[in-house]
TORTI-814575 format. One line per 2 residues: number of its first residue (from 1); their letters; for each residue x, y, z of C-alpha. Coordinates in Angstrom, 1 decimal, always signed. Example, Ala and Ser with C-alpha at 12.3 -4.5 7.8 and 13.67 -1.06 7.14 Angstrom:
2
1	AS	+12.3 -4.5 +7.8; +13.7 -1.1 +7.1
This chain:
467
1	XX	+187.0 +139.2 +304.6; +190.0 +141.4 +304.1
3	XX	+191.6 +143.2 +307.2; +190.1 +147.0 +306.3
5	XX	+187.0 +145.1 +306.5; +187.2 +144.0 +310.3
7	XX	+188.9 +147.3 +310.8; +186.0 +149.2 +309.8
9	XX	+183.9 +146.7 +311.4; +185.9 +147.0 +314.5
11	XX	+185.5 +150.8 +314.4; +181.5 +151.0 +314.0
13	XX	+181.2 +148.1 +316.9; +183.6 +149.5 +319.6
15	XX	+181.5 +151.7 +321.2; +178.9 +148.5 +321.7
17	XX	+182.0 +146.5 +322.7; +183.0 +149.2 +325.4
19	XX	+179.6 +149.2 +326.4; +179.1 +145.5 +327.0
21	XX	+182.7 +145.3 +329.0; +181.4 +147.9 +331.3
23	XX	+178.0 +146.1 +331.7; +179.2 +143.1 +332.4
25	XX	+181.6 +144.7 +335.3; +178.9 +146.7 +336.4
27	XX	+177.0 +143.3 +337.1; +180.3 +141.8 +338.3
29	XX	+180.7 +144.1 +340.8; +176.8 +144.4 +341.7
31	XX	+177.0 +140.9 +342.3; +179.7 +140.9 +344.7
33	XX	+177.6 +143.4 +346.9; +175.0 +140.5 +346.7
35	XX	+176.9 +137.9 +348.0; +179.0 +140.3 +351.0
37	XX	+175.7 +142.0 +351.9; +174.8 +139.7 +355.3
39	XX	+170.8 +140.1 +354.1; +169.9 +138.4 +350.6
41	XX	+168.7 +141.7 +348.3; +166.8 +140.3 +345.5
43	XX	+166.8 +143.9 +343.9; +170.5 +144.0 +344.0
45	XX	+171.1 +140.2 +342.7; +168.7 +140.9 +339.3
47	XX	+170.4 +143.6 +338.9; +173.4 +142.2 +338.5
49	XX	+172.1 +139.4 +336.2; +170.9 +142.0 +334.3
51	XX	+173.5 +144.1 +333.5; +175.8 +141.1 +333.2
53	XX	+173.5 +139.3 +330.5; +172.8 +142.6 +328.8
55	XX	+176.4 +143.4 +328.1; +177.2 +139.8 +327.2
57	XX	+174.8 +139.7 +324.9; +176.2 +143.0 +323.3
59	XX	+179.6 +141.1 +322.7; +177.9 +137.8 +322.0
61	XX	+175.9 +139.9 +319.4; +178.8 +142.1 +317.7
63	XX	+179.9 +140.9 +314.1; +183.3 +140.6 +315.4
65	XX	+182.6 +137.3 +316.9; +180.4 +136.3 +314.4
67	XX	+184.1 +136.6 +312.1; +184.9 +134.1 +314.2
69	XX	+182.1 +131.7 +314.1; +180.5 +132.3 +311.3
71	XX	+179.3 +128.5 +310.6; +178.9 +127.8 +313.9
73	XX	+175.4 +126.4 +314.9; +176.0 +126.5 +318.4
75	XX	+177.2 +130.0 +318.2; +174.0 +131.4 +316.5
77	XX	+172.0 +129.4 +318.4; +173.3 +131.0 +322.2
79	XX	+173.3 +134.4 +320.4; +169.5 +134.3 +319.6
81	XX	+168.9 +132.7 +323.1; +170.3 +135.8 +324.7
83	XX	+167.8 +138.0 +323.4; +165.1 +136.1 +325.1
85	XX	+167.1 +135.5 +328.6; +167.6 +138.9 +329.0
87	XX	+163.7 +139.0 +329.6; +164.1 +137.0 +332.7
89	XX	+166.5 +138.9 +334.5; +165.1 +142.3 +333.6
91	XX	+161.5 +141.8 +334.2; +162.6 +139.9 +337.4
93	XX	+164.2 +143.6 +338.3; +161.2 +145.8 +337.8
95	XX	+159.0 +143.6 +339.4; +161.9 +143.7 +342.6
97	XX	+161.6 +147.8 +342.3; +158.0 +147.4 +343.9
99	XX	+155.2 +146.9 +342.1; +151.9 +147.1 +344.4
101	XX	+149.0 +145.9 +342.1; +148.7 +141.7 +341.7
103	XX	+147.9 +142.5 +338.0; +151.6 +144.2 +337.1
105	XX	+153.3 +141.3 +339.0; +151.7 +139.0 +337.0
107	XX	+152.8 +140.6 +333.7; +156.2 +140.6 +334.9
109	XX	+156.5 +136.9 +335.5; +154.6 +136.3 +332.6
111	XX	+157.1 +137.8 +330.4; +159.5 +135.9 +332.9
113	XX	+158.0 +132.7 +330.9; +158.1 +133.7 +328.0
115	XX	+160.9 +134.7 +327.7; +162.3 +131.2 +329.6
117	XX	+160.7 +129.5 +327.3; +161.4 +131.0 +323.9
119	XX	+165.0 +131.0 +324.9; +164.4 +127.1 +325.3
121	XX	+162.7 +126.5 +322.4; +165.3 +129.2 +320.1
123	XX	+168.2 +127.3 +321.5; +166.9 +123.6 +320.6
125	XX	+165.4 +124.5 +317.3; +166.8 +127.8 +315.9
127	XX	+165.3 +131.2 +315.9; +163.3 +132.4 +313.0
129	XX	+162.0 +135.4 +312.2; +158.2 +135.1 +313.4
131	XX	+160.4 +134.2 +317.0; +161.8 +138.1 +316.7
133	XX	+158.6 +139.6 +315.7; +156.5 +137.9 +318.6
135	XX	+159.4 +138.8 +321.2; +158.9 +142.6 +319.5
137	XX	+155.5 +142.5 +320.0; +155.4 +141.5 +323.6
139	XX	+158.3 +143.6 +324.9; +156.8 +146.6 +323.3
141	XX	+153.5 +146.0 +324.9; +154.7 +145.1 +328.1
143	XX	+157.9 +147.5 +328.5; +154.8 +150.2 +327.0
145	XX	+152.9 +149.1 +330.0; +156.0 +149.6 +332.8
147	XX	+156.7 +152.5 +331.4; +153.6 +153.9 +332.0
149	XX	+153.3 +152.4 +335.5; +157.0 +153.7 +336.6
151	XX	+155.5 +157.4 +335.4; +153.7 +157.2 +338.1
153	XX	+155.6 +155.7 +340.5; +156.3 +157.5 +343.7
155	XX	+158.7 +157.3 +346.6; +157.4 +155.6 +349.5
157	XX	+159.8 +157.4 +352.0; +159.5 +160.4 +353.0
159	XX	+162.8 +162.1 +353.3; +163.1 +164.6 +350.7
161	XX	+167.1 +163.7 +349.8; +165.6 +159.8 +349.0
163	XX	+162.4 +161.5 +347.2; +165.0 +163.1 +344.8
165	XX	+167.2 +160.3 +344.5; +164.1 +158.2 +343.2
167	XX	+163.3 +161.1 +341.1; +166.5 +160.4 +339.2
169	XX	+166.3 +156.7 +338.8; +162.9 +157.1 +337.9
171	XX	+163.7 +159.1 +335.0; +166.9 +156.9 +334.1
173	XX	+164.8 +153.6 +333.9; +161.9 +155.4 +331.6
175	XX	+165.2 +156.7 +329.2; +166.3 +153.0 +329.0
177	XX	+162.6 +151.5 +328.6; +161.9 +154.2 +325.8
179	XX	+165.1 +152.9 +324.5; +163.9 +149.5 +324.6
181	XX	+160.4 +150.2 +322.9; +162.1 +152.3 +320.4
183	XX	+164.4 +149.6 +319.3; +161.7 +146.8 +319.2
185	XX	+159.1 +148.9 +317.0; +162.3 +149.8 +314.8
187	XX	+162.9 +146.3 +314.5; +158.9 +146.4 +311.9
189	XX	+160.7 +149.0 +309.8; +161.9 +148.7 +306.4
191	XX	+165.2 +150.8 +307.0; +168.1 +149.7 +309.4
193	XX	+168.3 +152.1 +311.7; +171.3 +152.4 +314.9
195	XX	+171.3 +150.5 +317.7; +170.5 +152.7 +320.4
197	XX	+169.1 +150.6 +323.4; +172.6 +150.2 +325.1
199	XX	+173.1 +153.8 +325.2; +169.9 +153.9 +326.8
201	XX	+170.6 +151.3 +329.5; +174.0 +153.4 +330.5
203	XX	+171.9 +156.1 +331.0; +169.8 +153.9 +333.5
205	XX	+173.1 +152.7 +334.9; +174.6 +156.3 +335.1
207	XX	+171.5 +157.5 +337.4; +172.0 +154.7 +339.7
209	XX	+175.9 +155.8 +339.8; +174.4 +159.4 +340.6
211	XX	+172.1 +158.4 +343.3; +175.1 +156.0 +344.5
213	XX	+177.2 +159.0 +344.6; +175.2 +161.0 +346.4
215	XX	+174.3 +158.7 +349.1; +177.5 +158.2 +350.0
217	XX	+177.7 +161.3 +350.5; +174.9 +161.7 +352.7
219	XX	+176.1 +158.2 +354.8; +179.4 +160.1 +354.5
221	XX	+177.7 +163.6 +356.6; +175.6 +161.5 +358.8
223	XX	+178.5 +159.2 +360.3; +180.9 +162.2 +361.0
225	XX	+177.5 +163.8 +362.5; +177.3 +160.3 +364.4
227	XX	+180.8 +160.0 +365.3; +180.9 +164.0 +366.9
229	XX	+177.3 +162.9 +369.0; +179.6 +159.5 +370.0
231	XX	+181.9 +162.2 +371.5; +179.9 +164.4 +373.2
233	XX	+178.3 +161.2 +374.8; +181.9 +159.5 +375.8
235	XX	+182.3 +162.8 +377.4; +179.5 +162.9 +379.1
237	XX	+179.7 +159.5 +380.4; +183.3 +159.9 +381.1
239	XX	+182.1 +162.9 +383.5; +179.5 +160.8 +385.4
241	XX	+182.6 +158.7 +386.7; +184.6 +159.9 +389.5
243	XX	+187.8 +162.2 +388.8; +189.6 +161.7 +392.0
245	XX	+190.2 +158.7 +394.2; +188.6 +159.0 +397.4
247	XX	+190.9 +160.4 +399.8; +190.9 +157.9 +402.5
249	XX	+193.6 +158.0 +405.8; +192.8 +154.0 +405.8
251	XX	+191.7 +153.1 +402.4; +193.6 +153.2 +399.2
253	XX	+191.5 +152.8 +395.9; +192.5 +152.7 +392.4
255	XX	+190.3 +152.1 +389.6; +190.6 +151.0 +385.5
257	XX	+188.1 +151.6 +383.4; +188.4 +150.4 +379.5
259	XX	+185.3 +150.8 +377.6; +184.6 +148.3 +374.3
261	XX	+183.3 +151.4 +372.4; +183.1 +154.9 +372.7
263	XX	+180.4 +154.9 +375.5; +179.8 +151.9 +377.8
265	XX	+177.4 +150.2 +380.4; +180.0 +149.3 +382.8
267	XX	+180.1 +152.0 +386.1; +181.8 +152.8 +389.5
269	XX	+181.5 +155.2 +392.0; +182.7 +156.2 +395.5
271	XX	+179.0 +156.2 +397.0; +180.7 +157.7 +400.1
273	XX	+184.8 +158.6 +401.4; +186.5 +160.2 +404.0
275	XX	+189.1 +159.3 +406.7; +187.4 +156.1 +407.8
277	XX	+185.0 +154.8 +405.4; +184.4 +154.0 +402.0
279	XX	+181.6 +153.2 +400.3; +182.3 +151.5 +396.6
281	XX	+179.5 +150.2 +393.9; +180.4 +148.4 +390.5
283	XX	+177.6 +147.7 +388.4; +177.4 +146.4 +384.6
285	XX	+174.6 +147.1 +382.2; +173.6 +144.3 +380.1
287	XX	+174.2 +145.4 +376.4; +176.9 +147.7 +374.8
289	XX	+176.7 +151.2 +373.1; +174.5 +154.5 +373.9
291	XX	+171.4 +151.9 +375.2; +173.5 +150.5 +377.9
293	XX	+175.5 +154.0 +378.6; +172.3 +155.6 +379.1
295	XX	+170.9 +153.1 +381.7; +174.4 +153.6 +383.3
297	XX	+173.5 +157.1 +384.0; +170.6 +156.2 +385.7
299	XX	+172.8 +153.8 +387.8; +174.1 +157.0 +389.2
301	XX	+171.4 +158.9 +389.9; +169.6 +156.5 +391.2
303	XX	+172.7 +155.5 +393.9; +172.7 +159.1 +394.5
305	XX	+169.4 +158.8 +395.7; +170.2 +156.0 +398.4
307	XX	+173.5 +157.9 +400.0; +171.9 +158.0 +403.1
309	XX	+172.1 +153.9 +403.1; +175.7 +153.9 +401.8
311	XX	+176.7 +151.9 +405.4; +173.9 +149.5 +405.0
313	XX	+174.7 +147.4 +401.1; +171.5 +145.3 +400.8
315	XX	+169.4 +148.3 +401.6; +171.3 +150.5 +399.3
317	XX	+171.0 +147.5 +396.3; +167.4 +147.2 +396.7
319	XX	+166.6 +151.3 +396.9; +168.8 +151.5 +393.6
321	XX	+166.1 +148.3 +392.1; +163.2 +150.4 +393.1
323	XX	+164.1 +153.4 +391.5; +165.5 +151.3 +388.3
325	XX	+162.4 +148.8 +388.2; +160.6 +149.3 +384.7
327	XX	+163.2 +152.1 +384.1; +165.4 +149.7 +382.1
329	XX	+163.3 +148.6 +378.8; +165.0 +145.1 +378.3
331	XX	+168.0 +145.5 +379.9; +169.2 +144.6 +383.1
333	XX	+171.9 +145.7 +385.6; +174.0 +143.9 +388.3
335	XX	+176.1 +145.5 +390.4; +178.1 +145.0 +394.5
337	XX	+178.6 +147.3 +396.7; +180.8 +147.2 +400.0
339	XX	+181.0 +149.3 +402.5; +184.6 +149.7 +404.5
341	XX	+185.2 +150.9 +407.9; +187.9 +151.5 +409.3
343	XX	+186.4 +152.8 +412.8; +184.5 +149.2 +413.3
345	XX	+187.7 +147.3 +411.6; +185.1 +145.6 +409.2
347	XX	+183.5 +145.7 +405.7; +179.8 +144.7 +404.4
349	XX	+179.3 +143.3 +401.2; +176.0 +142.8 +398.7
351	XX	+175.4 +142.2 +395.3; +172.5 +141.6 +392.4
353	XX	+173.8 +139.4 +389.8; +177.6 +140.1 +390.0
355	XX	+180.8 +138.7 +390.3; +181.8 +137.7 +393.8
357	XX	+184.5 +140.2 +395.5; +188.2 +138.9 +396.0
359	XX	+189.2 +139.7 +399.3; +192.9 +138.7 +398.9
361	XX	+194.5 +138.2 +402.6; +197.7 +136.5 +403.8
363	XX	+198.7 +135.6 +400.4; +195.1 +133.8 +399.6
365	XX	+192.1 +135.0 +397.6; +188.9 +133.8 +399.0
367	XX	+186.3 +134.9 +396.9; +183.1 +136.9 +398.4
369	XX	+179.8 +136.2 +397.4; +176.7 +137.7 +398.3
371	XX	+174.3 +137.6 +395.2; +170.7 +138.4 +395.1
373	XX	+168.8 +139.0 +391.7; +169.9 +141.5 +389.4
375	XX	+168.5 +145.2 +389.5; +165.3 +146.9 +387.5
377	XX	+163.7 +143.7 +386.5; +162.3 +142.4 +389.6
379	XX	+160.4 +144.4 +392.3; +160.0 +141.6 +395.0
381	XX	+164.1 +141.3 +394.9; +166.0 +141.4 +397.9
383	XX	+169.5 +141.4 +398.8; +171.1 +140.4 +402.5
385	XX	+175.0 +141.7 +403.5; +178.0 +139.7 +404.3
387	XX	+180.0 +141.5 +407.4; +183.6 +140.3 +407.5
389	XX	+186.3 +141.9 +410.0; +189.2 +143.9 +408.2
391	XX	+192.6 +142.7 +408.7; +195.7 +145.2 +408.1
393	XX	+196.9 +144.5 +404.4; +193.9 +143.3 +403.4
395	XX	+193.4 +143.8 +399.3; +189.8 +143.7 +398.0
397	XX	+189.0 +143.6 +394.2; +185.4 +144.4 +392.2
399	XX	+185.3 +143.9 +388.8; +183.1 +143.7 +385.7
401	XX	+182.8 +140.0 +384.2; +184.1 +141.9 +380.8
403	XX	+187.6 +140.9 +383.0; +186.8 +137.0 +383.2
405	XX	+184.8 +136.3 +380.2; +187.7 +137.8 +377.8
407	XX	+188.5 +135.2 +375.6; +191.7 +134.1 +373.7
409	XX	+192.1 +132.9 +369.8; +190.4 +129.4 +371.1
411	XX	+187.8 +130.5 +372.6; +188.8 +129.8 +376.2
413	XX	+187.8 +132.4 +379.3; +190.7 +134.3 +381.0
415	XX	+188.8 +133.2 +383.7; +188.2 +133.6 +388.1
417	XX	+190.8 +131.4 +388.5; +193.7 +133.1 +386.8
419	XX	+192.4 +136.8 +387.9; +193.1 +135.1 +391.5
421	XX	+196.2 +133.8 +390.5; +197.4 +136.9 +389.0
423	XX	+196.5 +138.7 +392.2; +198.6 +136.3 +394.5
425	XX	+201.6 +136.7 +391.8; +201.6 +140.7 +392.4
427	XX	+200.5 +140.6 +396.2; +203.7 +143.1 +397.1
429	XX	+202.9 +145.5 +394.3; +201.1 +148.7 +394.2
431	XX	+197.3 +149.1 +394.0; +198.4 +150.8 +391.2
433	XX	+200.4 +148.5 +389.4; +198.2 +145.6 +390.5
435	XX	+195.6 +147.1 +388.3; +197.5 +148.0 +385.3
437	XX	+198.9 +144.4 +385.5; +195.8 +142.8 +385.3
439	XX	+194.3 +145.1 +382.9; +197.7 +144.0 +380.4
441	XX	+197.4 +140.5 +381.1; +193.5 +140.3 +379.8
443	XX	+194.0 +142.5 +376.8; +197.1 +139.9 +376.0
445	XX	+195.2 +137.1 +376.5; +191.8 +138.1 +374.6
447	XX	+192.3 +138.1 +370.6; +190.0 +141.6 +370.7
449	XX	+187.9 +142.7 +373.5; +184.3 +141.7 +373.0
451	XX	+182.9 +143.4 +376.5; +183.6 +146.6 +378.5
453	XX	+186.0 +145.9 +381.7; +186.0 +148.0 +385.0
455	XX	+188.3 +147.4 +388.2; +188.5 +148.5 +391.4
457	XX	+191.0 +147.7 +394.0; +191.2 +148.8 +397.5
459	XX	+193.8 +148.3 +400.0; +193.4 +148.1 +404.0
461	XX	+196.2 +150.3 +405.2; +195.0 +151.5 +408.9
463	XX	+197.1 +154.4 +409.7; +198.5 +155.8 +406.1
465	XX	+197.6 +158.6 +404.7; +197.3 +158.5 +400.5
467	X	+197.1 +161.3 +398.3
């Protein structure tokens, strides 16, 4: 064959050879979805056995190659094959798009055999042409039948963007499956007429691109929609926590509060403060996000509710259960509260379900625990108080366990014991500073922070006044 011969050739196949390299990236990249997506999409993997067949099977198919191989056996034997495979993957596809009635699945998987097996029998003993008129026949009855049934097809959702959307792929797939029964019936005609069906199945393809398109798009809208309601709600939240420090001649209090994501379930509050008394409650909600954000707001209202027991902790806890109990759905809080004074020189102590209080004194942290169960789950709970005598100097610290359980590259806790030791290190600082240390040291040591984390320090200074 001279060279203006595979010129020419070249020229009248290119369009099919353009068409079968974007198929088979097409199913390249639908297949790479498949795999990354975390939930196996059977729609999505036929899909991209589909289009990857169907545009091998154009180059497979183009005279080009067969100037390569023309005496090949093998070669003629694959290329035949393909025209059968390609009925496993596609049929596999519209029955994967949904097909309610027992009957319509079971004309999709049996053209799923068939075409299995003729591709078996083509490639171990040669196509002929009765093979090609029986495959005609059944893929114009059967892609007759879809076609029909995907007329009436409707969506099953009822948003009217994804109506539309359905709309369009609807009306793609019938252009391709016209296409395809086209081809097939022109295949019992005397005249050779154009191959058409590829153009057909880009049209299919370019509706999905559209629909793609567009619901990005939409995803596009709804996350910066999402995103602006995130704010509003970190606002919110962020003005349900105190904005001064309580302004105490005995007390100095400092508190950090570093949420994981935009809104949090971690909370504190100064239940009550003035001169000579201080009232402080910590509490975590189980969970993460706007779920455990919004039970935190109940948190407050309901310790709002018990201010007249702010001197009395185990009272306070249980008042804050009862208002909480079948409030929470299934999450759970646990919180401490402690109570300072500075007129009786002691402080009371309670929690449900929390991390003990470090009371750091004379250079030692001794660690206070009081725990009864945690809050809004159970209504027979009870909580009892630990009354301890303040010492001048003394440095008490509350915290979330978002502080302890942060963990490193290796899995390993910060930890209780190295919070204490941290504390003992940076005895002479600053409430202040004490807190910004701490918070530093745990965001070095955790590889990223998997919990929200909320401290609260406060100092025993009998006599000083702090602004």
């Amino acid at each position: 064959m001279s060279a203006a011969d595979v010129l020419s050739t070249f020229r009248r196949e290119a369009p099919y050879l353009f068409l079968g390299a974007a198929f088979v990236t097409v199913g390249m990249v639908a297949a790479i979805f498949a795999i990354l997506r975390r939930r196996q999409n059977s729609l999505l993997i036929f899909f991209a056995l589909f289009a990857g067949i169907y545009g091998l099977r154009l180059w497979i198919s183009s005279p080009l190659l067969a100037m390569t191989f023309p005496y090949s056996i093998l070669y003629l034997r694959i290329r035949a094959a393909l025209n059968y495979i390609i009925l496993i993957p596609a049929f596999l596809f519209f029955i994967s798009l949904g097909l309610p009635r027992r009957f319509e699945r079971a004309v999709g998987y049996g053209m799923v055999a068939f075409g299995g097996t003729m591709a078996a029998f083509t490639f171990s003993f040669a196509d002929s042409p009765l093979h090609e008129r029986i495959n005609g026949i059944a893929v114009i009855i059967a892609s007759g039948f879809f076609l029909t049934r995907f007329m009436s097809m409707r969506s099953k959702r009822g948003d009217r963007a994804e109506h539309a959307d359905f709309a369009v792929i609807r009306w793609g797939l019938l252009t391709f499956v016209a296409f395809v029964v086209w081809q097939n019936i022109a295949e019992f005609m005397p005249t050779s007429l154009p191959l058409l069906e590829p153009f057909g199945f880009a049209a299919f393809l370019g509706t999905l691109g559209y629909v793609a398109a567009r619901s990005t798009l939409r995803k596009d809208r709804q996350l910066k929609e999402i995103k602006k309601e995130l704010e509003v709600a970190r606002r919110i939240q962020l003005s349900i926590l105190p904005r001064k420090l309580p302004l105490a001649t005995s007390f100095q209090v400092v508190a950090r509060y570093v949420p994981m994501t935009s809104v949090a379930g971690d909370f504190y509050d100064y239940v009550i403060a003035n001169d000579h008394q201080v009232g402080l409650l910590i509490a975590d909600v189980s969970g993460h996000g706007v779920p455990a954000a919004l039970i935190a707001s109940m948190v407050k209202l309901a310790a709002a509710s018990q201010r007249s027991l702010a001197a009395d902790p185990c009272h306070f806890l249980a008042g804050i259960n009862s208002v909480l109990l079948g409030n929470t759905q299934d999450q759970f809080v646990t919180a401490a509260y402690v109570y300072l004074s500075a007129e009786c020189g002691e402080f009371c102590y309670s929690s449900a379900g929390h991390p003990p209080l470090l009371l750091l004194r004379n250079g030692v942290v001794t660690p206070i625990e009081e725990n009864g169960l945690i809050l809004g789950v159970f209504g027979h709970a009870s909580y009892s108080n630990c009354t301890q005598k303040l010492q001048p100097g003394d440095r008490m610290v509350m915290f979330t366990d978002g502080i302890v359980e942060a963990s490193n590259a290796a899995g390993e806790f910060f930890g209780q014991d190295m919070l204490c030791n941290l504390l003992v290190e940076t005895r002479g600082l600053s409430p202040e500073l004490v807190a910004d240390s701490i918070i530093a040291s745990v965001q070095q040591w955790s590889a990223k922070q998997d919990d929200d984390q909320t401290l609260l320090i406060c100092d025993y200074v009998p006599g000083s006044r702090h602004a």
